[in-house]
MDTraj code that builds the backbone (N, CA, C; nanometers):
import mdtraj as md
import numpy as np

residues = "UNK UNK UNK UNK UNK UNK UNK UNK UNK UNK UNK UNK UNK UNK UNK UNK UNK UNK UNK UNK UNK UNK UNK UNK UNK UNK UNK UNK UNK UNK UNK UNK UNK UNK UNK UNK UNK UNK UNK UNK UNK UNK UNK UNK UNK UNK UNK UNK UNK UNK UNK UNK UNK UNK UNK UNK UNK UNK UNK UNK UNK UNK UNK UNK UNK UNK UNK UNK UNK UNK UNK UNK UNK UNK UNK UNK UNK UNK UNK UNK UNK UNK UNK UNK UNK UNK UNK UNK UNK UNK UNK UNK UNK UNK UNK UNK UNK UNK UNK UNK UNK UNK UNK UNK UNK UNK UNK UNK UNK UNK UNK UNK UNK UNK UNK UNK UNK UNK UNK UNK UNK UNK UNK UNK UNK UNK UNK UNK UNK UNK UNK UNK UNK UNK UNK UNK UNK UNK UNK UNK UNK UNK UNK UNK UNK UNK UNK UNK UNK UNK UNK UNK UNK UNK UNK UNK UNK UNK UNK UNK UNK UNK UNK UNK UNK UNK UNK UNK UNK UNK UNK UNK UNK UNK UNK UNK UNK UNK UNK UNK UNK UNK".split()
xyz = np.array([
    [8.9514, 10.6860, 12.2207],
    [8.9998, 10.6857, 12.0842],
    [8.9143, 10.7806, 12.0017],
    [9.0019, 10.8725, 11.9029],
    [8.9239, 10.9568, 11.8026],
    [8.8778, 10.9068, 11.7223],
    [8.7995, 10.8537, 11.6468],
    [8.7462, 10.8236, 11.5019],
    [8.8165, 10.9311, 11.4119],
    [8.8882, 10.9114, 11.2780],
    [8.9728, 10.9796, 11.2049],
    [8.8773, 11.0829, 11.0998],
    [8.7484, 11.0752, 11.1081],
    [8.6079, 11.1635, 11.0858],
    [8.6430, 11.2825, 11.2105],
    [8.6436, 11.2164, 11.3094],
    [8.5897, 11.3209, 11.4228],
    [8.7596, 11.3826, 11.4174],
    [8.8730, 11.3325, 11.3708],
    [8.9639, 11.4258, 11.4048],
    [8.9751, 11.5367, 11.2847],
    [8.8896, 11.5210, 11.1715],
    [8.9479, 11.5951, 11.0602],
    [8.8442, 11.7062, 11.1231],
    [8.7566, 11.6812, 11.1790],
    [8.6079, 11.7967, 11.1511],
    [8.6922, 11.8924, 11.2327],
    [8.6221, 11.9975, 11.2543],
    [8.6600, 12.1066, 11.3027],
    [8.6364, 12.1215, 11.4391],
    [8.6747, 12.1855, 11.5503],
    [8.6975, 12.1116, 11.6632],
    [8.5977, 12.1606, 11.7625],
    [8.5088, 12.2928, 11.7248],
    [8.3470, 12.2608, 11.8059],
    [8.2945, 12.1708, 11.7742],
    [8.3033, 12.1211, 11.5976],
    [8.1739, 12.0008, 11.5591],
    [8.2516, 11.8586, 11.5988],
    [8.3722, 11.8401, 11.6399],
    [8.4225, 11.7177, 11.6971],
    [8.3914, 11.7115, 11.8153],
    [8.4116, 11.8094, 11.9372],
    [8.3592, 11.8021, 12.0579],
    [8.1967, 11.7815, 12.0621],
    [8.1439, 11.8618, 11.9863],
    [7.9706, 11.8040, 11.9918],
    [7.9950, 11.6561, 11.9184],
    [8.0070, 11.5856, 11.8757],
    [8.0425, 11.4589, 11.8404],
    [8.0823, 11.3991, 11.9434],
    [8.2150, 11.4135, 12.0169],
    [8.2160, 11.3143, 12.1247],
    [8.1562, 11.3260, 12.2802],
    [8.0638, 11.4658, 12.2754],
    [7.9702, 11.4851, 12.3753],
    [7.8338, 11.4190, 12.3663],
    [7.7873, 11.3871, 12.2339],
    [7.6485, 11.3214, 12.1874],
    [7.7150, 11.1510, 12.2278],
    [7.8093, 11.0954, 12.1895],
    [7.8967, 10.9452, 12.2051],
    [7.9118, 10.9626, 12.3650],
    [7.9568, 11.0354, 12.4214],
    [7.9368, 11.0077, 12.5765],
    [7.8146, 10.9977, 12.6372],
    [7.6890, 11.0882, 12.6029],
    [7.5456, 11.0918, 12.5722],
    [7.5072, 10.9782, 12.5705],
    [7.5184, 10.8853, 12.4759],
    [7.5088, 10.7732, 12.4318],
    [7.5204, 10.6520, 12.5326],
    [7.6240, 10.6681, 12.6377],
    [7.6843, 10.5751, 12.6979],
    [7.6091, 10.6001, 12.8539],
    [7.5648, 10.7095, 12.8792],
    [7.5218, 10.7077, 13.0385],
    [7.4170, 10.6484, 13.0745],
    [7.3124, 10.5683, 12.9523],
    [7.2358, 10.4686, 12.9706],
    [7.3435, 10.3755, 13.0427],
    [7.4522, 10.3284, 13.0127],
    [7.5227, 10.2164, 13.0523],
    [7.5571, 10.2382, 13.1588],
    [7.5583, 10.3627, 13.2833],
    [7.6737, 10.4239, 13.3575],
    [7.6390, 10.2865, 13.4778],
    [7.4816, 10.2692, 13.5213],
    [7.5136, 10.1198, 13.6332],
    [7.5051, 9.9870, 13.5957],
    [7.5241, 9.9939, 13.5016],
    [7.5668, 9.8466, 13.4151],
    [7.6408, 9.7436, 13.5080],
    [7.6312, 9.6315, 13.5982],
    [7.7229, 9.5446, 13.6525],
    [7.8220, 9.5341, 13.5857],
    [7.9771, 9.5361, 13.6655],
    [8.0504, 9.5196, 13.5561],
    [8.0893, 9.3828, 13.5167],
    [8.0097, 9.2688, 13.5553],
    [8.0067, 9.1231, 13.5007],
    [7.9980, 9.1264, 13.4024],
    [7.8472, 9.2024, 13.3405],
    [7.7406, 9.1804, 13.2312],
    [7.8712, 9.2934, 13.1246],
    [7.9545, 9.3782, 13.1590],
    [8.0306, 9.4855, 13.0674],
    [8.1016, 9.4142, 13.0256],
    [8.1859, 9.3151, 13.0871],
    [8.2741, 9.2171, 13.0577],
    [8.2254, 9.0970, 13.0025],
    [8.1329, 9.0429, 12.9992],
    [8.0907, 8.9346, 12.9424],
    [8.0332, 8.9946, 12.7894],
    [8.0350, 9.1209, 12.7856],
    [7.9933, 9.1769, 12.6440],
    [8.0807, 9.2728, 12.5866],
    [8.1793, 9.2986, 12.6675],
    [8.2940, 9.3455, 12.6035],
    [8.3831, 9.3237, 12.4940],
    [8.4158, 9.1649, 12.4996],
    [8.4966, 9.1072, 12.4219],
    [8.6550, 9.1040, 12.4316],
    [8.6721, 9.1458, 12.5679],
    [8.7975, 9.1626, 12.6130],
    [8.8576, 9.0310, 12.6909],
    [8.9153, 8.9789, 12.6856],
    [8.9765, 8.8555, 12.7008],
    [8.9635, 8.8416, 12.8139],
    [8.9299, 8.7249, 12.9001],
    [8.9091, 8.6994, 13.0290],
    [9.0607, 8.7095, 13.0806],
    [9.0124, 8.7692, 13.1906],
    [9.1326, 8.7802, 13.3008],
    [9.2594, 8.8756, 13.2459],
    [9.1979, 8.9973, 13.1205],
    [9.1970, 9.0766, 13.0987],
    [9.1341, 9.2043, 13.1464],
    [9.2213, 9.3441, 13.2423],
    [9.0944, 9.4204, 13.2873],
    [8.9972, 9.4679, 13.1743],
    [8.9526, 9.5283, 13.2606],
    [8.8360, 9.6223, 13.1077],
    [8.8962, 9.7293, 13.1039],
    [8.9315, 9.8383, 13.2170],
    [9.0196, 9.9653, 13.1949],
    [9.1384, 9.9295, 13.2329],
    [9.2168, 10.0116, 13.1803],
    [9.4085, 10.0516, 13.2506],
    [9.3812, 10.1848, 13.2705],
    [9.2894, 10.2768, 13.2700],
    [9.2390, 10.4058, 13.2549],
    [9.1664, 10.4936, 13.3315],
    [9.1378, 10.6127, 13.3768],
    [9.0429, 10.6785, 13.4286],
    [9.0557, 10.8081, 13.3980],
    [8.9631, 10.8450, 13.3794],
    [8.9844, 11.0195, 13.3516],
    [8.8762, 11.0568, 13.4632],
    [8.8827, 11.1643, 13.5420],
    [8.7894, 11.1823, 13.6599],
    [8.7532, 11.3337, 13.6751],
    [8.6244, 11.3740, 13.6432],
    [8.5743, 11.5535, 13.6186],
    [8.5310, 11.5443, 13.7677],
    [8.5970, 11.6301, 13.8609],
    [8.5111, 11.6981, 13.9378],
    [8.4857, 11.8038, 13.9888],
    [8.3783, 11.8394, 14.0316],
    [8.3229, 11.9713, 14.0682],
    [8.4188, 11.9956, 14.1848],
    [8.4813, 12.0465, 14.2720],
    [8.5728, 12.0414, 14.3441],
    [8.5711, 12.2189, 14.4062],
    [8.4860, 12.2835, 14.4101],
    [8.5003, 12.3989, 14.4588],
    [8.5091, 12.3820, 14.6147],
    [8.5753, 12.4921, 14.6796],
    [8.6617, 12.4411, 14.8327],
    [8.4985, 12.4681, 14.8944],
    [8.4948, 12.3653, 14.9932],
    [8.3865, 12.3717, 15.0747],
    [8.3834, 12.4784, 15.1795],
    [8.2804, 12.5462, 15.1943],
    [8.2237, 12.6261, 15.3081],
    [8.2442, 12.5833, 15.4666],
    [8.3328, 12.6037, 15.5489],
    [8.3415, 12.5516, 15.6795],
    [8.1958, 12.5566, 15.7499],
    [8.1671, 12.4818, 15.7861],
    [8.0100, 12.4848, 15.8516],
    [7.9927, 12.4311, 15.9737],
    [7.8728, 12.3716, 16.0450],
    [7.8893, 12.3879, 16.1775],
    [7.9617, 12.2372, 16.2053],
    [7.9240, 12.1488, 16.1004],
    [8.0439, 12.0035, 16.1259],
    [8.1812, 12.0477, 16.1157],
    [8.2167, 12.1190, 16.0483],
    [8.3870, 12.1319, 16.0322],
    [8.4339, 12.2207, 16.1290],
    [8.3482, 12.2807, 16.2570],
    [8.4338, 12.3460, 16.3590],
    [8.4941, 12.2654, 16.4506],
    [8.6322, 12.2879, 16.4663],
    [8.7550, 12.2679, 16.5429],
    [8.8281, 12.1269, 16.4875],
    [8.7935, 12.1495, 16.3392],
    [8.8265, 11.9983, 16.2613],
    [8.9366, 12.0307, 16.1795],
    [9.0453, 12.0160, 16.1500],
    [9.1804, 12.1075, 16.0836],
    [9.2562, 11.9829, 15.9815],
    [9.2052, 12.0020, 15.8464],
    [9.2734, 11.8693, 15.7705],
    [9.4355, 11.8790, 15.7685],
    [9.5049, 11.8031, 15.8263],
    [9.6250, 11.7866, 15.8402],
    [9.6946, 11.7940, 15.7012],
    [9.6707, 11.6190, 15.6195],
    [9.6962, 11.5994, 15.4841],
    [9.5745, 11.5003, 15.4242],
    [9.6093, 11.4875, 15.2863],
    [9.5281, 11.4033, 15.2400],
    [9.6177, 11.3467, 15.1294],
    [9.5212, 11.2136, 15.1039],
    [9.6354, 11.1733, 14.9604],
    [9.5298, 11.0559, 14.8474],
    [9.5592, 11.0726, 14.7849],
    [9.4312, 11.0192, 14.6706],
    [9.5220, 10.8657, 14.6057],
    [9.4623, 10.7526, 14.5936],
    [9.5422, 10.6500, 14.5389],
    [9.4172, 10.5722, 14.4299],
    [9.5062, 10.5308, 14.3306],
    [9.3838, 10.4729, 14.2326],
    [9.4569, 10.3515, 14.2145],
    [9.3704, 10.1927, 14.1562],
    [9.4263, 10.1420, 14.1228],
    [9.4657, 10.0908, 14.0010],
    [9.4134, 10.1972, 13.9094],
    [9.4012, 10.2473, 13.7515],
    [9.6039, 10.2421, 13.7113],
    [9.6660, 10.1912, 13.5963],
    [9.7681, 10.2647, 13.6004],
    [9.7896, 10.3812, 13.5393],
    [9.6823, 10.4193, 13.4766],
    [9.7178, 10.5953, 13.4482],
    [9.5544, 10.6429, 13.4773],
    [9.5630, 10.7618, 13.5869],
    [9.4112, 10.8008, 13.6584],
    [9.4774, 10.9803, 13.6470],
    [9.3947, 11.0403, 13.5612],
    [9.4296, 11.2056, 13.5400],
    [9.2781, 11.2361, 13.5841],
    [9.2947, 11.3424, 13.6856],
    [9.1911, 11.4168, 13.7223],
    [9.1691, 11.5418, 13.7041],
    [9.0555, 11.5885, 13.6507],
    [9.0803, 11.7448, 13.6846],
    [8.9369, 11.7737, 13.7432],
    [9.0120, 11.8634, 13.8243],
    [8.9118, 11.9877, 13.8905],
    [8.8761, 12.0594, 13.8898],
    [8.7627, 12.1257, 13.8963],
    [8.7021, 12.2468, 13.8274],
    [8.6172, 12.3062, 13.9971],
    [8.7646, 12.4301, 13.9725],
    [8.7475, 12.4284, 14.1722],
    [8.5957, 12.5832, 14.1480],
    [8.6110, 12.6374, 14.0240],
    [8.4542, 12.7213, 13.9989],
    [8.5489, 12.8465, 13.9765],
    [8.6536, 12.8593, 13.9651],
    [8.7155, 13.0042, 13.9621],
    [8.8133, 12.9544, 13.8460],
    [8.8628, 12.7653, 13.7809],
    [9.0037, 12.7711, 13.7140],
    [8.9790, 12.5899, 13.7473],
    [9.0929, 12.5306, 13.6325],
    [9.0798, 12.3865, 13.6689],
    [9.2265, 12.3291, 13.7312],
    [9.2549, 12.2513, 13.7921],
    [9.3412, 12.1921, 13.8481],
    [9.3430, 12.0492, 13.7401],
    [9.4416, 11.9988, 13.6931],
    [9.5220, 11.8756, 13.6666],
    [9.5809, 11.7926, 13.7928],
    [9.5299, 11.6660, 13.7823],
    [9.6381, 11.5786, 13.8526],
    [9.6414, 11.4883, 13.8402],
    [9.7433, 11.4030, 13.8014],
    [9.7956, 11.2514, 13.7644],
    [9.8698, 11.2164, 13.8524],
    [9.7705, 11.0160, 13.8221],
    [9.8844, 10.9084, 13.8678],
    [9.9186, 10.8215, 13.8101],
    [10.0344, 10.7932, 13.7802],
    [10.0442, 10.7502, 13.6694],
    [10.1761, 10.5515, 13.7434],
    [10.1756, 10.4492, 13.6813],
    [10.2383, 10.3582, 13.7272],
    [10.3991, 10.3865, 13.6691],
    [10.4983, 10.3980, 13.6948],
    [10.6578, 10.3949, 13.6501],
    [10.6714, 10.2903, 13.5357],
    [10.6824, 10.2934, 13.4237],
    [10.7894, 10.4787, 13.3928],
    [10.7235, 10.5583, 13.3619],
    [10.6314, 10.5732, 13.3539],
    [10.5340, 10.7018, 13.3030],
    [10.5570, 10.8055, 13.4349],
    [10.5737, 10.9105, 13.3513],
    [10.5346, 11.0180, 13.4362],
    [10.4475, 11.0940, 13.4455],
    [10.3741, 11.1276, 13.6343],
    [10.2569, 11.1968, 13.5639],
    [10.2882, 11.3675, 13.5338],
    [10.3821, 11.3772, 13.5212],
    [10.4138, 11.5570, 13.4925],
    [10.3834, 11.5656, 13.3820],
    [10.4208, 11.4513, 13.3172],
    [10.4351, 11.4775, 13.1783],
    [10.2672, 11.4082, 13.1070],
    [10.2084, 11.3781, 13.1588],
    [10.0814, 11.3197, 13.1136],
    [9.9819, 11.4413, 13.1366],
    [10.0522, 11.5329, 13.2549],
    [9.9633, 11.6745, 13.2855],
    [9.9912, 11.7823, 13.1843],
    [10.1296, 11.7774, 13.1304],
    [10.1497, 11.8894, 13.0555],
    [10.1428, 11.8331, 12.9147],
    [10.0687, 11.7295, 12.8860],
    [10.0041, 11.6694, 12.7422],
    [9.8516, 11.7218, 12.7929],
    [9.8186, 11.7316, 12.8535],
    [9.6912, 11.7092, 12.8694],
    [9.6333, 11.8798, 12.9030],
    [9.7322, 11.9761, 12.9632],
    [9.7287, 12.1101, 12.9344],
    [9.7823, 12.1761, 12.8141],
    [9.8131, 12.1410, 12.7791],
    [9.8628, 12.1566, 12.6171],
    [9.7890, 12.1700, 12.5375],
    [9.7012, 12.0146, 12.5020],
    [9.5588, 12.0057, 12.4551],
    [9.4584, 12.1114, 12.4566],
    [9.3933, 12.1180, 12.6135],
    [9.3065, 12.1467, 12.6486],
    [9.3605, 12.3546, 12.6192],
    [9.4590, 12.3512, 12.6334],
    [9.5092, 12.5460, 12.5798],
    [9.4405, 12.5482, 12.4192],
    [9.4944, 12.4079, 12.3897],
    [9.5043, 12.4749, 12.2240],
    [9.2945, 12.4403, 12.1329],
    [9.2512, 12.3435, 12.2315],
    [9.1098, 12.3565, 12.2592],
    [9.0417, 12.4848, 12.2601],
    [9.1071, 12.5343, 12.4136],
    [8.9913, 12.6902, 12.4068],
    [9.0304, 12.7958, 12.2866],
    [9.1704, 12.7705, 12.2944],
    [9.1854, 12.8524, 12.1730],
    [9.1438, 12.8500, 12.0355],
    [9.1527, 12.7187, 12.0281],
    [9.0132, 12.6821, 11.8309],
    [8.8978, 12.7394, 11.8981],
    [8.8471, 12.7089, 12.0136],
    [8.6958, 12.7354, 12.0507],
    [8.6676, 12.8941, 12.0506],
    [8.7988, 12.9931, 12.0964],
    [8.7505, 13.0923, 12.0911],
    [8.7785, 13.1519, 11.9679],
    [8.8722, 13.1154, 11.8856],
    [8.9213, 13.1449, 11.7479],
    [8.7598, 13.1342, 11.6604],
    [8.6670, 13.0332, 11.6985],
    [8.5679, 13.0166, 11.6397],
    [8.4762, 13.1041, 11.7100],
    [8.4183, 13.1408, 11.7986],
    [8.2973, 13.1583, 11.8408],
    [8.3549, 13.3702, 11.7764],
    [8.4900, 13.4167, 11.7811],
    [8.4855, 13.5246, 11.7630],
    [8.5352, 13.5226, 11.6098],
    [8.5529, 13.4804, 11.5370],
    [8.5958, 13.4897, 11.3999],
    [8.5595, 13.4005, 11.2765],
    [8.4449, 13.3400, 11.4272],
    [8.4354, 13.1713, 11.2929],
    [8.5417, 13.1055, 11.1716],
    [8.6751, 13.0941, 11.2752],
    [8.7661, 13.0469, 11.2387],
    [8.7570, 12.8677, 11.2727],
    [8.7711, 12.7862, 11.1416],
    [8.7160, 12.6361, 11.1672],
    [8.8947, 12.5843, 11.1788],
    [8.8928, 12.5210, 11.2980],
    [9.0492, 12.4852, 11.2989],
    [9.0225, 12.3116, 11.3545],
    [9.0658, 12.2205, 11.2351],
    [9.0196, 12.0734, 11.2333],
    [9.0976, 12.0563, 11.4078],
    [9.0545, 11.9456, 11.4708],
    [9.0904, 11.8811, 11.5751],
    [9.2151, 11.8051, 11.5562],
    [9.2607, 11.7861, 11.4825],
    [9.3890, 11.7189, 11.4202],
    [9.5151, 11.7688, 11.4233],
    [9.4913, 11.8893, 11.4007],
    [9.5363, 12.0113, 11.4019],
    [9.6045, 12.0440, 11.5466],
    [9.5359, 12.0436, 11.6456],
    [9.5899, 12.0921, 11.7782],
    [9.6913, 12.0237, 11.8463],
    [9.8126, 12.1089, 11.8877],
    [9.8959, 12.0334, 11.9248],
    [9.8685, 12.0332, 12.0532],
    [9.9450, 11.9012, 12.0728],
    [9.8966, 11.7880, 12.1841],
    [10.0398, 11.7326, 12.2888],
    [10.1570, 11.8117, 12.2158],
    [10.2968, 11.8075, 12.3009],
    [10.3609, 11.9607, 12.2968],
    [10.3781, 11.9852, 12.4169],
    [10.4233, 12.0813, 12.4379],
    [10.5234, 12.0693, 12.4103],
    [10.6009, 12.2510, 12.3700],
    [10.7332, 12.2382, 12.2556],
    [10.8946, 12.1559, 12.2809],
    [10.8949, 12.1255, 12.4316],
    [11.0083, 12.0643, 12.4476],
    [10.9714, 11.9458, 12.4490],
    [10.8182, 11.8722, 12.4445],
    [10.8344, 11.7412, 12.4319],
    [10.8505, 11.6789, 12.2558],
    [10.7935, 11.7663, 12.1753],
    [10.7891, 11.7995, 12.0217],
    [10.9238, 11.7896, 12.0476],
    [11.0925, 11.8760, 12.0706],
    [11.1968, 11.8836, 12.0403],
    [11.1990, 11.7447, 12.1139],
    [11.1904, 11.6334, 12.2154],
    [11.2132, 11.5431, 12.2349],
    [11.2001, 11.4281, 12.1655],
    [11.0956, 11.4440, 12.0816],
    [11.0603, 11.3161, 12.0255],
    [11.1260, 11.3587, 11.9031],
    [11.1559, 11.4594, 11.8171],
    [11.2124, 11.4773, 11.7028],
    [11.3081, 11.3992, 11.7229],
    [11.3957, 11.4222, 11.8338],
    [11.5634, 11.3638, 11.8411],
    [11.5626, 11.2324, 11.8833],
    [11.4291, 11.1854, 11.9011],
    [11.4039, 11.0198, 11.9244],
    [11.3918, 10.9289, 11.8262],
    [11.3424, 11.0478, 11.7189],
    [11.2392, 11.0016, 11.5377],
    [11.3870, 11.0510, 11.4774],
    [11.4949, 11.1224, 11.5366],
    [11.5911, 11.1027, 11.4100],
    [11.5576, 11.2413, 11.2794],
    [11.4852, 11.3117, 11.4220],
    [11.4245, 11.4547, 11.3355],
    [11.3404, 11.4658, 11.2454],
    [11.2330, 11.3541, 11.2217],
    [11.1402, 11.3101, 11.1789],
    [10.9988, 11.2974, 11.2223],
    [10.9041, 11.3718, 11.2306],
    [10.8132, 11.2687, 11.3849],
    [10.6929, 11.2965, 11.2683],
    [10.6435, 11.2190, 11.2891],
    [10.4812, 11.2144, 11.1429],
    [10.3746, 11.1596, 11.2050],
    [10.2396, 11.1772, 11.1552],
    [10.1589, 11.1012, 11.2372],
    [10.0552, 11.1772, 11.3223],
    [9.9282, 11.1431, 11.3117],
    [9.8708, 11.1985, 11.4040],
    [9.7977, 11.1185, 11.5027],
    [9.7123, 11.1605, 11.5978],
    [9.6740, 11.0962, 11.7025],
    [9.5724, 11.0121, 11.6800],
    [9.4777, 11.0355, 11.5591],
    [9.3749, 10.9716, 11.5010],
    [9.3949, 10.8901, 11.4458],
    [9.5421, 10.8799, 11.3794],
    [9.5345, 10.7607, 11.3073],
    [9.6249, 10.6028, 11.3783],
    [9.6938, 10.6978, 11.4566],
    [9.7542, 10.5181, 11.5323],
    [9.8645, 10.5031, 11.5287],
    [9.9406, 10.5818, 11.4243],
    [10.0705, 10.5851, 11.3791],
    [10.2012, 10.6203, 11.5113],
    [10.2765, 10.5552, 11.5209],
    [10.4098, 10.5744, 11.6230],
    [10.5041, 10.6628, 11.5257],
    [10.5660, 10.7324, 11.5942],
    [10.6933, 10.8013, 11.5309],
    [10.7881, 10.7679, 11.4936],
    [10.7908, 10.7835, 11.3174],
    [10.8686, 10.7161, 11.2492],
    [10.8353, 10.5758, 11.2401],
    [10.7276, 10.5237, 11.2520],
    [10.7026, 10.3707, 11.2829],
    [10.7108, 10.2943, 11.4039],
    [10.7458, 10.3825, 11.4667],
    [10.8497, 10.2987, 11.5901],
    [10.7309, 10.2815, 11.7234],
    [10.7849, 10.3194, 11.7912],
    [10.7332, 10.2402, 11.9474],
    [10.5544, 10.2328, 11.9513],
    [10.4918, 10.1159, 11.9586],
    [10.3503, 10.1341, 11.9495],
    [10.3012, 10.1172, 12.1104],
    [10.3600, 10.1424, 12.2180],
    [10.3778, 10.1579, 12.3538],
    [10.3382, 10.3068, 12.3609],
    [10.3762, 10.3692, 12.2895],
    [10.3391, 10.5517, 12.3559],
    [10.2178, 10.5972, 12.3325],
    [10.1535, 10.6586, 12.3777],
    [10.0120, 10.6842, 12.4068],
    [9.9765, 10.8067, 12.3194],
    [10.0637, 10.8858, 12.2919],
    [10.0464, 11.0189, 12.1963],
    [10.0935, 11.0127, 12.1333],
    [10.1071, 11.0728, 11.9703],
    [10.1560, 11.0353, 11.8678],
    [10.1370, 11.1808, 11.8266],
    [10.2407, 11.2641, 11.7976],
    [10.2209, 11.3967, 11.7295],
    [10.2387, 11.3952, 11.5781],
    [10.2211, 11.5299, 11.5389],
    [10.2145, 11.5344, 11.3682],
    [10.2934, 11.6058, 11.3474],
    [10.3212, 11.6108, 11.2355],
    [10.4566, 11.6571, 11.1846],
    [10.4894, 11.7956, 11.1905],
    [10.5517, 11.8547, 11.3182],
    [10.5700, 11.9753, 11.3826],
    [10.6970, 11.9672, 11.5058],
])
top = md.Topology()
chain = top.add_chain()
for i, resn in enumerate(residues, 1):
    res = top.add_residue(resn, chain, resSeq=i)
    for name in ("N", "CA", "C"):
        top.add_atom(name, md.element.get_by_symbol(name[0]), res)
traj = md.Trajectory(xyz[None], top)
C-alpha cells in the first residue's frame, strides 16, 4: 500500500521513501512466522499474505563441470500465494511472470505491472536529465486498452487513484488497481 504522502511526492523521492520502509523491515526478514502473526493483528485462521512479489537475480548459469551431459528438459514454478508476480533480472533486461488464482489473469497483472514500471523509468529518466519532478500518482498504471476497458465498465467515467482506495465510479472494492481519471 502507498501512503497518499508518498503518492503525491515526486517519484525518485517516493521510491527513496519506500526503499528506506523496506530498509526498515529486513530487521524482521527471520522473524518466526508464529511471533508475525501473533503481532500482526490479523484474525486467526486468517493468512498473513494472499501475496508475493519475488526479485531475482536470475542471470542464465554458466554450464560447468556438474552440468555436463545434464539437458533440462522442462521446468515449472508453483506458489501457493494466490497472486505470486516475479521478476527477473536475467543482467542484460527483466523478465515478468505471474501466477495468479482464476479469475484473475496473470497476463493482465504482467501488463499492469509493465506499464508501471515503463512509466517509472521514464519519470526517473525525465528527472535525472531535465529535473523534471513527475508526482507518483501521476503514472499510469493500466495500459491503454485496459483504461478503454474500465471506462466502458465506469459508464465512461473512471476517477480515483491508487493511493487513495477509491473503486471506479464507487463500484467494485474487489479490484486491486484503481486508475485516475484518464
Amino acid at each position: 500500500r502507498v501512503a497518499r504522502e508518498t503518492a503525491a511526492a515526486a517519484v525518485h523521492e517516493a521510491l527513496q521513501q519506500v526503499h528506506h520502509a523496506l530498509l526498515e523491515l529486513v530487521r524482521f526478514e527471520q522473524t518466526p512466522l508464529s511471533l508475525a502473526l501473533r503481532c500482526s493483528g490479523v484474525p486467526a485462521g486468517s493468512p498473513l499474505f494472499t501475496a508475493m512479489l519475488n526479485y531475482r537475480h536470475s542471470a542464465p548459469a554458466a554450464a560447468g563441470p556438474g552440468w555436463h551431459g545434464i539437458e533440462v528438459l522442462a521446468s515449472q514454478e508453483h506458489s501457493h500465494y494466490p497472486v505470486s508476480l516475479s521478476v527477473d533480472d536475467t543482467g542484460e533486461g527483466f523478465t515478468l511472470s505471474a501466477e495468479v488464482q482464476e479469475p484473475a489473469q496473470a497476463w493482465r497483472l504482467n501488463a499492469y505491472m509493465a506499464c508501471a514500471l515503463d512509466g517509472l523509468a521514464d519519470a526517473l529518466e525525465k528527472h535525472a536529465r531535465h529535473g523534471t519532478r513527475t508526482a507518483l500518482s501521476s503514472i499510469d498504471m493500466l495500459p491503454a486498452e485496459e483504461q478503454q476497458r474500465w471506462r466502458q465498465a465506469a459508464g465512461g467515467a473512471v476517477a480515483g487513484g491508487l493511493h487513495d482506495g477509491q473503486g471506479a465510479a464507487g463500484a467494485r472494492r474487489d479490484i486491486a488497481a484503481v486508475y485516475r481519471d484518464r
